[in-house]
N, C-alpha and C positions, 0 to 999 in steps of 0.2 A: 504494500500500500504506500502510495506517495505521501512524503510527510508534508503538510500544512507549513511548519515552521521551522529554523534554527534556531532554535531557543538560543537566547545570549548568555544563560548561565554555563549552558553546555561550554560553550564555545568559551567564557573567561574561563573555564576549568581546566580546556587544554592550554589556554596560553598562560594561566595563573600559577599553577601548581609546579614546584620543581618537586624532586627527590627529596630537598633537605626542608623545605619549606616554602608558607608561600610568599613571596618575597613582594614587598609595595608594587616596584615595577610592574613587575607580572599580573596583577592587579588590574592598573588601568592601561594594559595590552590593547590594541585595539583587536576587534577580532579574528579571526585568522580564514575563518572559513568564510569570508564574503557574505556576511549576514550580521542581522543584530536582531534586537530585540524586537517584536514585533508590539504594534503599537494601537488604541483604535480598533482594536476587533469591532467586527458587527456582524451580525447574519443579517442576510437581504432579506426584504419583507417578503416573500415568497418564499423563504423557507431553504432557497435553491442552492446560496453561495453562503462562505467565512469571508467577507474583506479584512485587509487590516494594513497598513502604513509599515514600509519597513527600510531604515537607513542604509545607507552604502557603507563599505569600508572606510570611513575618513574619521576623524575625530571629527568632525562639526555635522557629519550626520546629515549629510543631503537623503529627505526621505520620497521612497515612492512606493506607486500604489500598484498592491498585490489581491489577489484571490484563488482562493481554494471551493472547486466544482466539488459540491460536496457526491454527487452522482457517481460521477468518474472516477473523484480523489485525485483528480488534478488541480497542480498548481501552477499559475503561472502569474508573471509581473503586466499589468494592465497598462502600466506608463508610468514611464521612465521621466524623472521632472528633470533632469540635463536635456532630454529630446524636445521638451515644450518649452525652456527659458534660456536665454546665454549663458545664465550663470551669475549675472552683473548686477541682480537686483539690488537696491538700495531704500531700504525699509522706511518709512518714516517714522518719526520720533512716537506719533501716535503708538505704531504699531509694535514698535519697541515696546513698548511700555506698555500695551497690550499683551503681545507677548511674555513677560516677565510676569505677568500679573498672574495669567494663564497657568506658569513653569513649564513654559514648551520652550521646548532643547531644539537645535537642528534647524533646518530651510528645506526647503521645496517643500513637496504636498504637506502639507502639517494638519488639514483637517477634510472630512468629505461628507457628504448628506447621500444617500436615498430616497428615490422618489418612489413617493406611496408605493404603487403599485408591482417595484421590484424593477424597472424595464430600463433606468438611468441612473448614470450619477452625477452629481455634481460635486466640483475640487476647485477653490481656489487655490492661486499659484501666482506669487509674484505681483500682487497686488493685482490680478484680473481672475476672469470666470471661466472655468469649464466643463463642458457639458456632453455627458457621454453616454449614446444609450448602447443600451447593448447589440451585440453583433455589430456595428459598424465598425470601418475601419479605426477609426482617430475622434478625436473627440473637437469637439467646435471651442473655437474662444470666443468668449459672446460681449466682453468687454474691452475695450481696446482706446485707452485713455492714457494720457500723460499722468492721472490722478491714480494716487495705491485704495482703491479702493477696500472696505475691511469687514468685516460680520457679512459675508456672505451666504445669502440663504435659496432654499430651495422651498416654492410656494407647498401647500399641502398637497396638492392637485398635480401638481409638476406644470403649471401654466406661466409660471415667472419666475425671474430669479428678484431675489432684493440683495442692498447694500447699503453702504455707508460710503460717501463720499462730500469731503470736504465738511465736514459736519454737518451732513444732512442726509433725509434716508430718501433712496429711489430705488423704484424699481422697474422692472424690464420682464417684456413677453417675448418669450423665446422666439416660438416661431415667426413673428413679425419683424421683431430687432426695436420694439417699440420701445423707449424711457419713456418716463413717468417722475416728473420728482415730487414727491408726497410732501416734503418740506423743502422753505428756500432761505429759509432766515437764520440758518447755522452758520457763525464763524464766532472768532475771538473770544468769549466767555461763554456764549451761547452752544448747547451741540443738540441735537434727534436724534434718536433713536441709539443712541450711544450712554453704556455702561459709566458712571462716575467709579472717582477714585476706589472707593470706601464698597462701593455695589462689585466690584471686581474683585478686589483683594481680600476684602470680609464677608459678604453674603455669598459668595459663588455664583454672583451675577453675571455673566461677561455680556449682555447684550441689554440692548435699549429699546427691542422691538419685538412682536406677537402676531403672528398670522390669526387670524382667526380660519378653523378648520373646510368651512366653505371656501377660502379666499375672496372672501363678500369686503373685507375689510382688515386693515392693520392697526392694532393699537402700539403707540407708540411714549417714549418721554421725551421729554423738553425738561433740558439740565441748566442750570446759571449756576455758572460757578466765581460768579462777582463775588459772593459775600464771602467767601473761603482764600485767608490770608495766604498771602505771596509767602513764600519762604526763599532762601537762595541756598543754595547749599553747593557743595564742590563736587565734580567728579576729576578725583587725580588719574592722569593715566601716566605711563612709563618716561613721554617727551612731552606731555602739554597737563594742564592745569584747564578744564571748562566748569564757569560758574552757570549753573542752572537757575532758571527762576521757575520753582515750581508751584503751585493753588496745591497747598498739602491742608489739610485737616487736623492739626493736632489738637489733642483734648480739650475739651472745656472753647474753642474757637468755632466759629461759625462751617455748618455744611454748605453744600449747596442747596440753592431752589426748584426742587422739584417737581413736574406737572405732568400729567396726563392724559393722553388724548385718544381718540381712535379716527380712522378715516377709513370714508365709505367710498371704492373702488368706480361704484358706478357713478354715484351723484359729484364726488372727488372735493366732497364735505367734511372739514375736521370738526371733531366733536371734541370739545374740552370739558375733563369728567373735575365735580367736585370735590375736592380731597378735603375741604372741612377747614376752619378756623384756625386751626393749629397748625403755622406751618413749617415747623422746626421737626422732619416726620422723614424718614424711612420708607420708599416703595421698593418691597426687598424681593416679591415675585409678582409676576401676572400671566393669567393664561385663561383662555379662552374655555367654557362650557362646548359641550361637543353641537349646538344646535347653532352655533353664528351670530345668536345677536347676542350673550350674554358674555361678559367681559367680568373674570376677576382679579382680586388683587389684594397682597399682604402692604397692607399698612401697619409698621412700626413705629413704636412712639421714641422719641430719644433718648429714654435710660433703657428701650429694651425688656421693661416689663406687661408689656401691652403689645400682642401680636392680632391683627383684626383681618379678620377675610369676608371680605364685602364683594357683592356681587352688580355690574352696575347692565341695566336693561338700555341696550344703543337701540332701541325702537321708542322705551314707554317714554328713558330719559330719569330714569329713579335708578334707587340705589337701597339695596335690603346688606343687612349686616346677619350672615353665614353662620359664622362663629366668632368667637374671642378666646382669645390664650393669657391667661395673666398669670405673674410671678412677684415673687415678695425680692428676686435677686434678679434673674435674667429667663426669656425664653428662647431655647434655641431654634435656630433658624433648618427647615430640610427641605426637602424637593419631592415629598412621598403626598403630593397632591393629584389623587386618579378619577375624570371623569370616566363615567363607564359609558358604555355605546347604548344604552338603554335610553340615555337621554334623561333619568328621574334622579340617581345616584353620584357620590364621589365616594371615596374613600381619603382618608383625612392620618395623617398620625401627630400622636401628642406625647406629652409629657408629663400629662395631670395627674396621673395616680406615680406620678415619680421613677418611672421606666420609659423610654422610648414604646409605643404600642397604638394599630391600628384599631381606625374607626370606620363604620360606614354611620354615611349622613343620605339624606337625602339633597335633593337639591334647590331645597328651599331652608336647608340650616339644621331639621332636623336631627336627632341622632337618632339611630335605628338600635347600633349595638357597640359594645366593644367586642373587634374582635380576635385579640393577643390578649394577654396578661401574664403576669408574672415578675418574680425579680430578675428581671433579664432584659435586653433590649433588642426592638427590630434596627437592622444597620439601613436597609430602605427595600421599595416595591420595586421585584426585578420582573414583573410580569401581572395580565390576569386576562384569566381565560370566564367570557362571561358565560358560555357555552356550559361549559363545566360548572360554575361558580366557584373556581377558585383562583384563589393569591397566592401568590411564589414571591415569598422574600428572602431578604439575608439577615442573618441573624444570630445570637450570641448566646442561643438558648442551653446548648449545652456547655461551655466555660466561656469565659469573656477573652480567653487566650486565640480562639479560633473561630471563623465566620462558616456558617454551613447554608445552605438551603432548605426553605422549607414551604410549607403549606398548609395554608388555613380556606377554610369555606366561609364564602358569602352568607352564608346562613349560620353562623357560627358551629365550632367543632374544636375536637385537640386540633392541636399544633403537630405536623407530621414531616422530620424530619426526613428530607431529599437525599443528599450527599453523606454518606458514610465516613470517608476514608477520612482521618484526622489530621489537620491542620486546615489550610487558610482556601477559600474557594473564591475567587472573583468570577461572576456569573454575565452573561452575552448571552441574552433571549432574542428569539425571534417574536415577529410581531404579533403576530397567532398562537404566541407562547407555547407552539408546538415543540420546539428545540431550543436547547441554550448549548452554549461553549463554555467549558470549565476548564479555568485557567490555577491552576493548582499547585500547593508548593507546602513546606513544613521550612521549617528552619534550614533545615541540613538536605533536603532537596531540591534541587531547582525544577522550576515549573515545568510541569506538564500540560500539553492544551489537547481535549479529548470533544467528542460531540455529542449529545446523548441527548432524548427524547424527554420529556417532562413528568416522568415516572423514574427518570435517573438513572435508569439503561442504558448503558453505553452504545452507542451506535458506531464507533470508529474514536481511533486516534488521528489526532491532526500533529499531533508530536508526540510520540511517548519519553521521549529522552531516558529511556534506560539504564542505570546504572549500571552496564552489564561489562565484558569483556573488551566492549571497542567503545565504552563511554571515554571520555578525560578522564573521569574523575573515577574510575576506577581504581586502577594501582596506588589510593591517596585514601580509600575505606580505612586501613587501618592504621594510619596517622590523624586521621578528622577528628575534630570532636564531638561532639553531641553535647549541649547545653541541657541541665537542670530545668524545670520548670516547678515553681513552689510557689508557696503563698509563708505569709509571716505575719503573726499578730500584735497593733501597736499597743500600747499601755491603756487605751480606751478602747479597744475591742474591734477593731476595725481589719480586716483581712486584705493584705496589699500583697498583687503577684508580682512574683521574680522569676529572670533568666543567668543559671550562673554556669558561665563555662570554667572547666579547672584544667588545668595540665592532663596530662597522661600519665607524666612520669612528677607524683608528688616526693619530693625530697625537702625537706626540714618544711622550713614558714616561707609563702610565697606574696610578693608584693600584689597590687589590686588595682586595676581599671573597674572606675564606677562611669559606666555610659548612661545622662539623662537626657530627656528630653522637658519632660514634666509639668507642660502648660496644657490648657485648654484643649479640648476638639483634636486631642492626639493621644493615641497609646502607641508604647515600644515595646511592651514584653507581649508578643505574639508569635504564634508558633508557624512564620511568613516565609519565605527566601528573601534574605536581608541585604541583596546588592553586593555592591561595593564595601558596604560598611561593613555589613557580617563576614564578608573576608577579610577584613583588615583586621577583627575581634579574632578570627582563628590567627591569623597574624601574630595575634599579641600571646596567645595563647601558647605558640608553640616556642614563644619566647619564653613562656616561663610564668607569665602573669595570669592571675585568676580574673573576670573578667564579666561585669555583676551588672544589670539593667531591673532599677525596680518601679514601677508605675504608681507613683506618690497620689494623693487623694488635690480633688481639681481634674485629672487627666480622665478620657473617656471611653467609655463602651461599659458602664459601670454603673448606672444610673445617677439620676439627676441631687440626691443626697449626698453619693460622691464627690461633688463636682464644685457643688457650692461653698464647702470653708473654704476656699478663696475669694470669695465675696468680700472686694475692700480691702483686701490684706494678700496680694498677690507675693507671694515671697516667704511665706511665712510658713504655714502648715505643708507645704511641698519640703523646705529644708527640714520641719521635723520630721518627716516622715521616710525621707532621704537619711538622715540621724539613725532611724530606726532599723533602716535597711544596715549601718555599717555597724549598730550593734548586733546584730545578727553574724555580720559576718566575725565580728569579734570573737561570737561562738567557736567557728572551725580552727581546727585543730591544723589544718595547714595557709592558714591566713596569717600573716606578719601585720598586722593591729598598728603598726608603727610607717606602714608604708602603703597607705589609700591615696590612688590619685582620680578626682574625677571631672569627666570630660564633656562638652554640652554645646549643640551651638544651634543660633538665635535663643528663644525660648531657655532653651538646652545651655547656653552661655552666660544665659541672666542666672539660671541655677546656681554655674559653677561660681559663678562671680559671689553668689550670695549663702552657698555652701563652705566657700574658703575664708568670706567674712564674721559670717554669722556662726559657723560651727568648726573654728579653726583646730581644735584640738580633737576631730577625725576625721580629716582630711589635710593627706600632709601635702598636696600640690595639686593644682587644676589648670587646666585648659578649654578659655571661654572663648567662644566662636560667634563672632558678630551678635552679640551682644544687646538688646535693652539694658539700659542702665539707668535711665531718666523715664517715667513713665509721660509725664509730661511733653516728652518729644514724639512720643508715637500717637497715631489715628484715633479718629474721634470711635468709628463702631466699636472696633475690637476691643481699645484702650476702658470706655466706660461699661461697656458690656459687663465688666468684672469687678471694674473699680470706682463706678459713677462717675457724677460729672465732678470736675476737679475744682469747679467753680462753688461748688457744696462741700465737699469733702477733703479739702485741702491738705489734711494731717495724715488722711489716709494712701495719698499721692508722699508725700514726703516720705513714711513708715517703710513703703513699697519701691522705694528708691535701691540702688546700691550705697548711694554716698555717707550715708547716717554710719554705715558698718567698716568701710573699705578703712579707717585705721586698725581695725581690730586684725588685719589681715598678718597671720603669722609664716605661714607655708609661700613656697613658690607659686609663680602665677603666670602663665601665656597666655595674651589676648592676640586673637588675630582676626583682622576684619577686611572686608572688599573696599576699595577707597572709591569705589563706584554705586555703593550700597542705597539704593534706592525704595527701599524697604523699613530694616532698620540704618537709619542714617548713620554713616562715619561719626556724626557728630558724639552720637553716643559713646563710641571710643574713646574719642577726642578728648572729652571733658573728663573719661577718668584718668585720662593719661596725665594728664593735668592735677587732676586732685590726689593722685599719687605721687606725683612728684612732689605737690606742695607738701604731701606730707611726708617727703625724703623716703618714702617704702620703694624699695627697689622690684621690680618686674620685668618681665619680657614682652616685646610687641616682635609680631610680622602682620604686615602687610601687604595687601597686594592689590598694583595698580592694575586701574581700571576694571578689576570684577566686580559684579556685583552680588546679591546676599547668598546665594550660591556657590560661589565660587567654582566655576565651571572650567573646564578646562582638562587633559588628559595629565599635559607637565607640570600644570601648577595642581591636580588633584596631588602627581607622587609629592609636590616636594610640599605637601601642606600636610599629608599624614604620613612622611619621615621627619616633617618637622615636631609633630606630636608626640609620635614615637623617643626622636631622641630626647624630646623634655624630658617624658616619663623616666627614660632611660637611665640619667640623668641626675633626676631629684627622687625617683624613688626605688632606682637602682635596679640592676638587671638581675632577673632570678636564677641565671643561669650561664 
């Protein structure tokens, strides 16, 4: 059978692994076998094909588009984006910054749509449009402007495409070649149909615009980002110095002005919907009811404890209010919003009873039922078959360590776990939820991608990646390790999981890697395939170091009790409970108690930064990675989502800081940060580089020009974890 994939963990295995070890270099090899990671899967609404995105040989990853007949179990490359561009593209700053916002790696195809019906596709490429149905030979380019046009969409119907150009939204009928500009008044503060700052980076917004499912009409927003203070900030690169002036959001300072409208294709009527009196407010989703004229939309209040789903009538010209979501701290934001094809129904998931879990409503606001529960949480709706009456989600039901599939009935029923085999499942359903792609992996396995029927019967592999006799990583079984998985209980009763890798070969007392992350809307102790980083952890492992990830309370997939003592006091009960992890390890009998170093970046940096200040006598050195340090410097959502607005809570901004602790600081210290960091700003560095000097405490910096929060790159990945490496090496000395 033809394989679907090269999986890219196979392929780092042959180029990663020697005989003695796996050595950083080897690490970020580039791949050997002319493939990478495939990206973007989707099954075609017909059930027929796997698409998926996949890079060339290069470090910067020119991707293109691929598919696998699922019939035949052929694969082959549909277009090659070096055949359809020079090569010469030059992105604009917008898109830049879209991009980043996204975390898309790479150039050429980076994203594609399917039309309804299975028979096209569409791919932007290069700032233009292409359009490809099947069987023909080559695909049309339908736009062909000096302008980089951006959020390219495919109508529901496949009758148009839309965009964004010049900050404004148009669209275009294919077969005609007809434009259309729905708006003309985008430029300089003003933008249509385009995602803001805070709607990108914080909500998982990236777009500004909503087909409605007839394609009768688009609703779209209208952004002013006038009242959102200038900021300037630096990007250093290697030979030049660019000062930016950016419309940033930091706390407690004004958003933008946000408005909402829809527009009717035929009368070519915008309609401007009422968002109410209040208007310092959040439009964090919207999406259309399945009949055409009903338009909704999540209105957010700006502390975030007020989530409103209101339905607004583009015929009657009213507006009924759905539901409401309220919180004493914050509610979180998802995307598990299902109208049904019945036209009466949605399905809805909340937070209320303090677990992520589904609802069905009717569609006039009603609730009919809950249909999850438990101490457990759904991760989101990966399908529904109304045929059946069932729901296919992912979810954490049986340990919070691993994500499974499962299914529940419209008419309520138990919950019936799908997928078996243990560890992590990323799920790719078809549109008829007759098939998904299961993209599979544990720690210590690299992913598998299989096909299977929606009873979880395997229908075929698309990779099996084997560990067998002509794997990579075969001849390397009996030096691997395999990570602990545990739970540990704090002095208040609270059960916090861990991942701890130990040597192979224990001799006396071994020094410690503590890897965090430990903010919001993230867990690290999952039983995943961990990239890059989880090779670098066997790395360290076979150096001799023990090598310990524990998920502090605040972090997610845990429920909403979890999450909330950090309400106001970010920084606080994440260090004790990080404390409680390295009493633990104090426990073991091959742990050196005298030699913890721990490592953390963004989020994961403000840890270490506030683990080495605040709890210096068990942690003898740290390594913080672009860094929060000043809550004050970062964005309005995310920033008050936790910690309110600063304009009320002043002392609780202060508490939340690094600077109150950074003299208590006794052990060594490496901050290293992007000087292009567009994210968390340079500046945040900056100022502690400064407060540490003033206060004569000696430290380590690298940086590096021109990256930004990521740090991207193949040469500057090695020489940023051999620079880790020899800190640790260094200050908490090699075990071996």
């Amino acid at each position: 059978m033809k394989k679907l994939i090269c999986i890219i963990t196979a392929i780092l295995f042959q180029s990663t692994v020697s005989a003695e070890s796996i050595s950083i270099e080897r690490i970020f090899q580039s791949p050997a076998l002319g493939g990478s990671e495939p990206k973007k899967l989707k099954v075609s609404p017909d059930g027929k094909r796997v698409t998926f995105l996949r890079g060339k040989d290069t470090d910067y990853e020119q991707q293109d588009l691929w598919e696998y007949e699922i019939a035949s179990g052929k694969t082959r490359m549909l277009f090659n984006s070096d055949d359809l561009t020079d090569g010469t593209v030059a992105l604009s700053d917008e898109e830049k910054a879209r991009r980043e916002r996204q975390r898309i790696r790479g150039s050429g195809i980076i994203e594609y749509h399917w039309s309804a019906d299975g028979a096209a596709l569409l791919f932007p490429l290069a700032g233009d449009a292409f359009y490809y149905e099947l069987g023909e030979k080559s695909a049309q380019q339908l736009l062909k402007t000096e302008a980089f046009e951006t959020d390219i969409k495919l109508s529901p119907r496949g009758r148009f495409i839309s965009y964004i150009r010049d900050q404004n939204l148009y669209i275009k009928e294919i077969k005609t070649g007809k434009e259309r500009a729905v708006t003309t008044e985008g430029g300089g503060t003003i933008k249509f149909g385009m995602a803001e700052f805070v709607a990108q980076e914080e909500m998982s917004r990236n777009t500004g615009y909503w087909w409605a499912p007839d394609e009768s009409k688009i609703a779209f927003t209208k952004v002013d980002e006038s009242p959102v203070h200038i900021i300037t900030r630096s990007e250093i690169y290697a030979d030049s110095i660019k000062m930016i002036e950016q419309r940033y959001p930091s706390t407690g300072t004004d958003n933008v002005e946000i408005n909402l409208a829809t527009y009717d294709l035929k009368t070519g009527k915008t309609d401007w919907i009422d968002l109410g009196e209040e208007k310092d407010i959040y439009i964090a989703r919207a999406k259309w009811m399945k009949d055409g004229k009903s338009l909704t939309y999540q209105q957010q209040s700006r502390d975030q404890q007020t989530l409103t789903l209101r339905a607004y009538d583009t015929e009657k010209k009213t507006q009924t209010t759905l539901l409401q979501e309220t919180s004493d701290t914050w509610v979180n934001l998802h995307k598990d919003l299902r109208f049904l094809e019945d036209g009466k129904h949605f399905v809805w998931a909340s937070e209320r009873d303090g677990f992520k879990h589904l609802y069905l409503y009717t569609n006039q606001g009603e609730k009919i039922r809950q249909l999850t529960k438990g101490d457990w949480v759904v991760d989101k709706i990966n399908a529904v078959d109304e045929e059946k009456g069932l729901i296919y989600f992912s979810g954490r039901k049986s340990t919070p360590t691993e994500k499974h599939l499962y299914q529940v009935s419209l008419e309520g029923s138990e919950v019936t776990q799908i997928t078996q085999r243990s560890g992590f499942h990323d799920l790719i359903f078809s549109q008829d939820a007759s098939v998904y792609v299961d993209k599979f992996s544990t720690i210590n396995s690299p992913f598998q991608v299989s096909l299977h029927n929606a009873k979880g019967e395997p229908l075929t592999w698309l990779s099996e990646n084997k560990i067998d006799q002509n794997h990579p990583l075969f001849s390397y079984q009996e030096e691997w390790v395999k990570p602990r998985f545990g739970t540990l209980k704090t002095d208040d009763g609270v059960d916090l999981y861990y991942r701890l890798y130990k040597p192979k070969k224990i001799v006396g007392k071994h020094p410690v890697i503590v890897f965090t992350y430990g903010g919001p809307h993230a867990q690290v102790v999952q039983n995943k395939w961990y990239g890059n980083r989880g090779l670098l952890m066997q790395h360290w492992v076979d150096k001799g170091y023990v090598v310990f990830t524990l998920d502090n309370r605040g972090s997610n997939y845990r429920g909403k009790a979890f999450e909330e003592p950090i309400y106001k006091k970010m920084g606080s009960i994440e260090v004790t409970d990080q404390v409680e992890g390295v009493k633990y390890l104090r426990t073991l009998d091959f742990v050196d108690s005298d030699r913890i170093g721990i490592y953390g970046h963004s989020y994961g940096g403000y840890m270490a930064l506030m683990a080495m200040f605040k709890a210096g006598d068990y942690f003898t050195a740290g390594v913080s990675g672009a860094p929060v340090t000043d809550w004050l410097l970062y964005d309005t959502h995310y920033t008050e989502r936790y910690m309110g607005d600063p304009r009320n809570v002043p002392k609780a901004y202060t508490a939340s800081s690094v600077f109150p602790y950074a003299k208590d600081l006794k052990g060594a210290l490496l901050i290293y940060h992007g000087m292009a960091d567009d994210n968390v700003l340079f500046t945040h560095s900056t100022k502690l580089y400064k407060h540490l000097q003033d206060l004569a405490i000696p430290f380590e910096v690298m940086d590096y020009p021109g990256k930004k929060h990521s740090i991207r790159g193949k040469n500057t990945g090695i020489h940023l974890y051999k620079t880790i490496t020899n800190f640790f090496d260094r200050n908490i000395g090699k075990a071996n």
